[in-house]
VEXDREN-2710 file (C-alpha; in Angstrom, 1 decimal):
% VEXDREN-2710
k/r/px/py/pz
1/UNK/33.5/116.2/103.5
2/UNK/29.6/116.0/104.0
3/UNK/29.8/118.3/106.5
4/UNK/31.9/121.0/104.7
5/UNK/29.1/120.1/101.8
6/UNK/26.2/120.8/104.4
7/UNK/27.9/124.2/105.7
8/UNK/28.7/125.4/102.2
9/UNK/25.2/125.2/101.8
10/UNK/24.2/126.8/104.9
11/UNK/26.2/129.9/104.6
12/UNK/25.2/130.1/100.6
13/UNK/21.7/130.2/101.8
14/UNK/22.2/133.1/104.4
15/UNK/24.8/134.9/102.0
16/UNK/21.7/134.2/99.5
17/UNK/18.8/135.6/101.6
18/UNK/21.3/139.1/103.0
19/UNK/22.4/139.8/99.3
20/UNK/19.0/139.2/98.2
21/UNK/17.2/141.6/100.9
22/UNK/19.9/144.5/100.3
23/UNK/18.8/146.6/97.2
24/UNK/22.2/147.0/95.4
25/UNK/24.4/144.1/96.5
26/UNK/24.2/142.2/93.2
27/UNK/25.2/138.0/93.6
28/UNK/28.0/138.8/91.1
29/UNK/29.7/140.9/93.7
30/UNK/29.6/138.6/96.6
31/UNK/30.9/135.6/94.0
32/UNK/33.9/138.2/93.2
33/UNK/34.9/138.0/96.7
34/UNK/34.2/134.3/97.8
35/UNK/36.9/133.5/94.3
36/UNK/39.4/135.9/95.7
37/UNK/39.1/134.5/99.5
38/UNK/39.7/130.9/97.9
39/UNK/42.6/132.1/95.9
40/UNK/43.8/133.6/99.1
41/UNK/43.3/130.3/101.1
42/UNK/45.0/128.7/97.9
43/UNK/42.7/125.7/97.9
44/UNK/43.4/124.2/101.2
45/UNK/39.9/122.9/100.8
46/UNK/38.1/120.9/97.9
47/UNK/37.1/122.4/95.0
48/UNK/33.6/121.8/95.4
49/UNK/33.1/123.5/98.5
50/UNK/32.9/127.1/97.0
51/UNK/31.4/125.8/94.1
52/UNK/28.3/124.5/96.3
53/UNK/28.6/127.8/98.1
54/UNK/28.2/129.6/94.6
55/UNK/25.1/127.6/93.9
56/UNK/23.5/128.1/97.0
57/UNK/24.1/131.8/97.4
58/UNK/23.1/132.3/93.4
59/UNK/20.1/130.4/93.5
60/UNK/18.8/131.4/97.3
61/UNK/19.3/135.6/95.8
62/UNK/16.9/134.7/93.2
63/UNK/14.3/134.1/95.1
64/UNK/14.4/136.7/98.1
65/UNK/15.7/139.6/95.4
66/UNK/11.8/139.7/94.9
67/UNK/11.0/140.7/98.6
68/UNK/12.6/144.3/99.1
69/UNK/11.8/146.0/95.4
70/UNK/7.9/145.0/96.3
71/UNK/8.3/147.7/99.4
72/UNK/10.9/150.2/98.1
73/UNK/11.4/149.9/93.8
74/UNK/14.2/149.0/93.2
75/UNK/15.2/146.1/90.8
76/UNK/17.8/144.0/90.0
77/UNK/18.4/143.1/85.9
78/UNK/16.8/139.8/86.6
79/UNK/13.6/140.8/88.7
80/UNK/13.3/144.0/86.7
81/UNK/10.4/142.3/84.7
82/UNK/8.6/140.4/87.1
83/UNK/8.2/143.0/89.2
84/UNK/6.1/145.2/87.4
85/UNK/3.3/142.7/87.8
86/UNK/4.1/141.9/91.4
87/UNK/4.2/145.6/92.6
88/UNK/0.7/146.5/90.9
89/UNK/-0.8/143.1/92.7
90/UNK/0.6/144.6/96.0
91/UNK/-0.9/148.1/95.4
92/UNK/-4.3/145.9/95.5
93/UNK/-3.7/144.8/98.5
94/UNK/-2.5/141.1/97.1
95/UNK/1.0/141.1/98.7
96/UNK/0.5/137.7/100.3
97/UNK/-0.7/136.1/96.4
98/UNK/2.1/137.6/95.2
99/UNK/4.9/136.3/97.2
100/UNK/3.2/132.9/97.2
101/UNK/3.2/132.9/93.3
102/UNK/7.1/133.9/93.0
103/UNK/8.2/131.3/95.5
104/UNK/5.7/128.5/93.7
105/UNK/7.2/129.9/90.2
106/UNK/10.5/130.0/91.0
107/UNK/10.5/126.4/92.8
108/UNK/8.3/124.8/89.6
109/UNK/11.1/126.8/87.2
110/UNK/13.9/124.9/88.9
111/UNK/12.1/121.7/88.8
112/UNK/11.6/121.9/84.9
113/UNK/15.2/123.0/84.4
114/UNK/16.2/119.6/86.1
115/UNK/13.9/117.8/84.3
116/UNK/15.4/119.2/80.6
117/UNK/18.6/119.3/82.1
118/UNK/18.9/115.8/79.6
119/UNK/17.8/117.3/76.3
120/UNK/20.0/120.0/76.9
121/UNK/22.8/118.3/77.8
122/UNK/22.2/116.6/74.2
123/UNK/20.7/119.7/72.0
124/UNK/22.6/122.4/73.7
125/UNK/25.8/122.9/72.1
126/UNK/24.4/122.7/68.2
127/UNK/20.9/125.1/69.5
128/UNK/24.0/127.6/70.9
129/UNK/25.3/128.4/67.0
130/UNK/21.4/128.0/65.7
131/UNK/19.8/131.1/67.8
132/UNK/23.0/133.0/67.9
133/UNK/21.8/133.8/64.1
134/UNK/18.5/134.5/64.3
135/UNK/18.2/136.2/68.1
136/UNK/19.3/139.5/67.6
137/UNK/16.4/140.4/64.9
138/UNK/13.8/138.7/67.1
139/UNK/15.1/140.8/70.4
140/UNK/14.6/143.9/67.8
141/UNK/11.4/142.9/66.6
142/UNK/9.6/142.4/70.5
143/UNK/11.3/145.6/71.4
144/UNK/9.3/147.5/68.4
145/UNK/5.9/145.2/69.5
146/UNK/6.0/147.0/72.7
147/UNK/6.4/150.3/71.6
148/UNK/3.6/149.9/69.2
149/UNK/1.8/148.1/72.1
150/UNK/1.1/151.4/73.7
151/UNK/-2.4/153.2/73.9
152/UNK/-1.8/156.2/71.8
153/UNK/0.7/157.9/69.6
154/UNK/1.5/160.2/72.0
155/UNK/2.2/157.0/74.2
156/UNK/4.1/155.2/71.3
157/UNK/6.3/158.6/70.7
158/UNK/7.5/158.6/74.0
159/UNK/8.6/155.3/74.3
160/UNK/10.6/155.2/70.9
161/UNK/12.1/158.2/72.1
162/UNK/12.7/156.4/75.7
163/UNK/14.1/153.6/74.1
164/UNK/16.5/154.9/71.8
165/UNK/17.8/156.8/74.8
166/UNK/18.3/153.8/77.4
167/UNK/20.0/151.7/74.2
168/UNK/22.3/154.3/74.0
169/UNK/23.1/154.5/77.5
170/UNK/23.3/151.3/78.1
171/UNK/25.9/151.3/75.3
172/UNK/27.8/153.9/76.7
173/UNK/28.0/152.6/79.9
174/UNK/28.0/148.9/79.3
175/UNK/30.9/149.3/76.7
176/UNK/32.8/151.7/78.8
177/UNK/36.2/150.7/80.7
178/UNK/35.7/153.2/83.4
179/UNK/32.8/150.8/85.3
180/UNK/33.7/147.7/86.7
181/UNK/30.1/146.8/87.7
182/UNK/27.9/148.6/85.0
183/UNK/24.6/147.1/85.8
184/UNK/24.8/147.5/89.8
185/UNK/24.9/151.8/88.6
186/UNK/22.2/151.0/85.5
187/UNK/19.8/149.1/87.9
188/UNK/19.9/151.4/90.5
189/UNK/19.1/154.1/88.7
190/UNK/16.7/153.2/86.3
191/UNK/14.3/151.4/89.0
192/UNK/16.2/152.0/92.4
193/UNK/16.8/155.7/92.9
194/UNK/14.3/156.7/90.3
195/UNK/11.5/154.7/92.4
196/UNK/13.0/156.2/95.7
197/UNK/12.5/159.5/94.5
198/UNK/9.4/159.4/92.9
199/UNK/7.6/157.6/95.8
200/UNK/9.4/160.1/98.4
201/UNK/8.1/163.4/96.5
202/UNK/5.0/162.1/94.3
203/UNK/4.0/158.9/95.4
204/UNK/2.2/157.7/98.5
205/UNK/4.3/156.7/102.0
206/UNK/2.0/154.8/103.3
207/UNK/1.5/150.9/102.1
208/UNK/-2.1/150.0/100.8
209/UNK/-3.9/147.5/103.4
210/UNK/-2.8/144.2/102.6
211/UNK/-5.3/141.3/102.9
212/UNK/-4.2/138.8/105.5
213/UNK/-5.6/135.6/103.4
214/UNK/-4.6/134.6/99.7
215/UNK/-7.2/136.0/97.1
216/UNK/-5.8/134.8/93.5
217/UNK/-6.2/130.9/92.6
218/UNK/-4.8/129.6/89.3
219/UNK/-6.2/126.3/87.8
220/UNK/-3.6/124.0/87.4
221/UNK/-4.0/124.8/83.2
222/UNK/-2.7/128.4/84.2
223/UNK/0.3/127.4/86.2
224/UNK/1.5/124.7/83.7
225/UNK/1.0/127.3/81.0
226/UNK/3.3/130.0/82.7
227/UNK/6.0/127.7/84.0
228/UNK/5.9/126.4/80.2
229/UNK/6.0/129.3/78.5
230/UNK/8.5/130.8/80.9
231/UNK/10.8/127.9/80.4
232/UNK/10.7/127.8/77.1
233/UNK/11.9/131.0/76.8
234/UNK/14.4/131.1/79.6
235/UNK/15.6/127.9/77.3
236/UNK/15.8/129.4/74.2
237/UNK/17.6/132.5/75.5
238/UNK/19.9/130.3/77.5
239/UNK/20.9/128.9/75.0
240/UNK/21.5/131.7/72.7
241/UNK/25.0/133.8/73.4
242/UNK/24.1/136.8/75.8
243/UNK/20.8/136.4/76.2
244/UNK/19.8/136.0/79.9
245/UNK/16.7/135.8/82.4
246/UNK/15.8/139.9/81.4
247/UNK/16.1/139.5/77.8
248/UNK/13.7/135.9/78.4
249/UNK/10.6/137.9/79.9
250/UNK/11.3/141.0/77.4
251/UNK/10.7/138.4/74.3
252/UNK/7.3/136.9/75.9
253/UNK/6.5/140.4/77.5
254/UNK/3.1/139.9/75.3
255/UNK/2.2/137.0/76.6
256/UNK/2.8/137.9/80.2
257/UNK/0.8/141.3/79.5
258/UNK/-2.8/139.6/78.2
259/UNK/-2.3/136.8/80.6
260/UNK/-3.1/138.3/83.8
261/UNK/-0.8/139.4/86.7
262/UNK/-0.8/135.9/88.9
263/UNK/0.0/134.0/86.0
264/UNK/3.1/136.5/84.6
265/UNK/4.5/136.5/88.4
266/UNK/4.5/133.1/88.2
267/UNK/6.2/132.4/84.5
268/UNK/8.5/135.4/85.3
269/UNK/10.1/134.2/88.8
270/UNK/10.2/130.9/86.8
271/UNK/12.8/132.1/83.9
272/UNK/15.1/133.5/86.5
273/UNK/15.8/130.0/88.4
274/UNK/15.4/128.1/85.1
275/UNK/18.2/130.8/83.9
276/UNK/20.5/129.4/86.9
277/UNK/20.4/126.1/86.5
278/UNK/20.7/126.3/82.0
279/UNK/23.5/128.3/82.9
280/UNK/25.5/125.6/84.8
281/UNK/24.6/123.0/82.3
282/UNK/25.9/125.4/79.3
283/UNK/29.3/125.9/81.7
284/UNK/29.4/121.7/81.5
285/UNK/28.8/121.5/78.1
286/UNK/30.3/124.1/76.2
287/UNK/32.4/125.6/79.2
288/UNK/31.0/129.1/78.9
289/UNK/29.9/131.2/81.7
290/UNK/26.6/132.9/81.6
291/UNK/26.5/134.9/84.5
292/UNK/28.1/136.0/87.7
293/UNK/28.1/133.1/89.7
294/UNK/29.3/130.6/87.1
295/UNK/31.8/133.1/86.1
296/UNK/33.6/132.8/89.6
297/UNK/33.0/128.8/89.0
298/UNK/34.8/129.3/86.1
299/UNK/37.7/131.0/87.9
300/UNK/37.7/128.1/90.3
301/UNK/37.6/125.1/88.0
302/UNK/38.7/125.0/84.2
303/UNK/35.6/122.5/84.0
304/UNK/32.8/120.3/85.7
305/UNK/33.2/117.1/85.8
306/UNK/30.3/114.6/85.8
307/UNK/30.2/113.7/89.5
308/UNK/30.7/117.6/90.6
309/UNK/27.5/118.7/88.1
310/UNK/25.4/115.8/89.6
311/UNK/26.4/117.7/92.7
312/UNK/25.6/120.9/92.1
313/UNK/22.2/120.1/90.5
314/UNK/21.4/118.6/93.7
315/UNK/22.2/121.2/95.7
316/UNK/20.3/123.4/93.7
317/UNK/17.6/121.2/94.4
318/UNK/17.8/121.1/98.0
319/UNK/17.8/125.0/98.1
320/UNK/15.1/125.5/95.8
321/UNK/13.0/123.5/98.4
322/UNK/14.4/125.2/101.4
323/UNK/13.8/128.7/99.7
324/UNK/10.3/128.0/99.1
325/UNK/9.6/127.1/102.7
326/UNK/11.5/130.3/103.9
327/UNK/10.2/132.7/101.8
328/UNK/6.8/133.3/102.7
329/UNK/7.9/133.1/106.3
330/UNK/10.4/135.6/105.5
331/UNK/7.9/138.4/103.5
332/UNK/5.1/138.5/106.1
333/UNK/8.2/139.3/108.9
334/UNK/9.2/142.0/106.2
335/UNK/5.7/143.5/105.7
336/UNK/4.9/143.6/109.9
337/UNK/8.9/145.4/109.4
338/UNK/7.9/148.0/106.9
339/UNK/4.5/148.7/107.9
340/UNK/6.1/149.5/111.4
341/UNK/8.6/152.2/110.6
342/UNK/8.3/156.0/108.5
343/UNK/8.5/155.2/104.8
344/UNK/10.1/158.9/104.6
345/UNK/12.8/158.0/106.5
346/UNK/13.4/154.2/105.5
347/UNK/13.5/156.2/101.7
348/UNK/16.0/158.8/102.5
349/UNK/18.1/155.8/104.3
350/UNK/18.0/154.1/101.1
351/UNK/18.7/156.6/98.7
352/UNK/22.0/157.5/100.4
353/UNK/22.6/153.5/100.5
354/UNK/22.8/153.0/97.1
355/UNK/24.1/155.7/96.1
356/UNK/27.2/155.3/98.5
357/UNK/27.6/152.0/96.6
358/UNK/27.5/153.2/93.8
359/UNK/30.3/156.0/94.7
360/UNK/32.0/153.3/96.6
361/UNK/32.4/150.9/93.3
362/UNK/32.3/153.5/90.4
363/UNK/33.4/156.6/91.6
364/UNK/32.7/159.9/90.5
365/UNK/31.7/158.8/86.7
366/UNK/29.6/155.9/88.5
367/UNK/27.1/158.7/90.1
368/UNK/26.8/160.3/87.0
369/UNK/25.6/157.3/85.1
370/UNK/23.5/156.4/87.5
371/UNK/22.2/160.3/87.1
372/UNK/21.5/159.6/83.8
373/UNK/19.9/156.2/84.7
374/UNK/18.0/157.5/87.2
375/UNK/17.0/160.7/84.7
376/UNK/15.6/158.2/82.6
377/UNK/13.6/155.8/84.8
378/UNK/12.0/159.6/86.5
379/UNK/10.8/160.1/82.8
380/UNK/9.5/156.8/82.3
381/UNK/7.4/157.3/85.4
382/UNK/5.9/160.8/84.6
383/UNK/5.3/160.3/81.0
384/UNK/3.1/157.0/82.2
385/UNK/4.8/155.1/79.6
386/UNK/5.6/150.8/80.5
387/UNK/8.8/150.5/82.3
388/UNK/9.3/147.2/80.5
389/UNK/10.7/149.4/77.9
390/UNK/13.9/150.3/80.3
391/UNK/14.8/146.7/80.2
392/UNK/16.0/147.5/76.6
393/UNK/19.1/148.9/77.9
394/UNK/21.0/145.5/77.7
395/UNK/18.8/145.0/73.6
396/UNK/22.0/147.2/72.0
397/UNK/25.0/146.0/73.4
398/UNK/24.0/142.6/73.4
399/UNK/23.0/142.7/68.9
400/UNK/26.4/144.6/68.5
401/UNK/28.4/142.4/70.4
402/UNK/26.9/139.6/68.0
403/UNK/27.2/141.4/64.7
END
């Protein structure tokens, strides 16, 4: 059994790290697959071997999802925010500081969430009907301090007016039963194939020269500051009904603007693991799924029992560790990678990548929305509006879902 336990988590870390480098293969779609394999195999194995496997592969994506976008753009709807930050530091030049701050952000994130994991096991299910009341006007109200957080009114115009027309996309598309995988189409277009193609005919194909030693040092004040204030709000929208690690960043976008870019890398790669692991202790405790990987838990197993979460959050912890070692390793290999080959042609080869997945999932209907998607993201770009404000295409569905 401890070496089915010790292969599980092998081959979740290397699912983890693949899913992770691919721009498109979203962690929800690779749990899809290991649930039907085990229902295929009808569980001629324990129980907790694909749940350990879901751990590892979810937890190990959310680190190494942050590698490829720095190169190429593209985003997932959990690194969407964090990015933003992280790209600007690598147009400087800070590509190493960067990395280092999302693996040091993301490994301090998981070690908070196992250190609350107590209080919420005890506050979580009566904070759950609290915030579900008072969320949706607060989501509203940070969405409104952004736009108004622009330079000019010619600045603030356009982002209403972008707003208002990713809400209502994301409504269409979110609420529609024609896509089985609405935010792999959403994602792609609004920072994947919008990115592509503005890079490719505007932007520069060459990367900036990257400094070979680590320039940015945070006191230890900062760093406890931004894994606090990311995990306070990865808590409290973890424990409010649809709120997840994207919605987390957009409501302390402010304080993640004024604070610098090291220190929002940081808090920002923090929410997503602290996400995770909330999100396994609100599928023990109130037996609700949060996202994709706990959703194909859920499928597995009706419910954790006390021994299996003990197990889980162990294996998260193990991970966590082995993920920070590996990632820094990982990025400067990727950098040599990149810097090595024709940005043109890397682009082009990308393009056509995810748009064949989203063809290959969606459809016909699936490249249009990603059209429109990837319509909007272009706009946001050559308007020089904030692209935080295309991370309100999830703000909509999500308050009428609630009202």
């Amino acid at each position: 059994m401890f070496l089915e336990l010790c292969l599980a988590v092998f081959l979740g870390l290397v699912c983890g790290i693949v899913t992770g480098l691919l721009p498109g293969l979203h962690v929800n779609l690779l749990a899809q697959i290991v649930v039907s394999l085990c229902f295929s195999f009808s569980f001629s194995f324990s129980s907790q071997i694909p749940l350990v496997f879901l751990v590892a592969l979810a937890l190990s994506n959310s680190f190494f999802s942050f590698l490829p976008p720095l190169f190429i753009g593209t985003a997932q709807s959990d690194t969407a925010l964090v990015l933003l930050p992280a790209q600007q530091m690598m147009q400087e030049g800070l590509f190493q500081d960067a990395v280092f701050l999302s693996a040091l952000g993301s490994v301090l994130g998981l070690v908070f969430a196992l250190l609350c994991t107590p209080l919420l096991l005890l506050f979580l299910e009566s904070a759950y009907s609290f915030f579900k009341v008072i969320l949706v006007f607060v989501l509203f109200a940070v969405v409104i301090f952004l736009i108004l957080s622009e330079k000019g009114w010619n600045e603030k115009f356009w982002a209403f007016l972008l707003v208002l027309l990713v809400c209502s996309l994301g409504l269409l598309v979110l609420d529609s039963p024609l896509f089985a995988n609405p935010l792999l189409l959403l994602f792609s277009g609004l920072f994947g194939v919008s990115s592509l193609l503005y890079s490719f005919f505007l932007g520069s194909l060459s990367f900036p020269e990257q400094k070979k030693k680590r320039q940015v040092s945070l006191s230890l004040k900062e760093i406890f500051l931004g894994v606090g204030v990311g995990g306070l709000s990865a808590v409290l929208c973890s424990v409010s009904p649809g709120l997840g690690s994207s919605q987390a960043g957009l409501l302390f976008s402010g304080f993640f603007r004024k604070s610098g870019k090291a220190v929002s890398v940081l808090s920002l790669s923090a929410i997503t693991t602290i996400d995770f692991v909330v999100s396994i202790a609100t599928f023990f405790v109130l037996g609700r799924a949060r996202n994709g990987a706990v959703v194909g838990m859920q499928n597995l197993v009706f419910e954790l029992d006390s021994q299996t979460f003990l197990l889980l959050l162990s294996v998260a912890a193990v991970v966590g560790f082995l993920c920070y070692l590996l990632m820094p390793v990982l990025a400067s290999f990727l950098l040599k990678f990149f810097q090595c080959i024709s940005l043109k042609i890397l682009f082009l080869c990308l393009l056509c990548f995810l748009l064949f997945l989203v063809f290959y999932f969606e459809g016909f209907f699936g490249i249009l929305a990603c059209l429109c998607a990837t319509s909007l993201g272009l706009l946001c770009l050559l308007l020089g509006v904030r692209r935080v404000h295309l991370c309100s295409v999830l703000v909509l569905p999500f308050a009428l879902s609630l009202l």
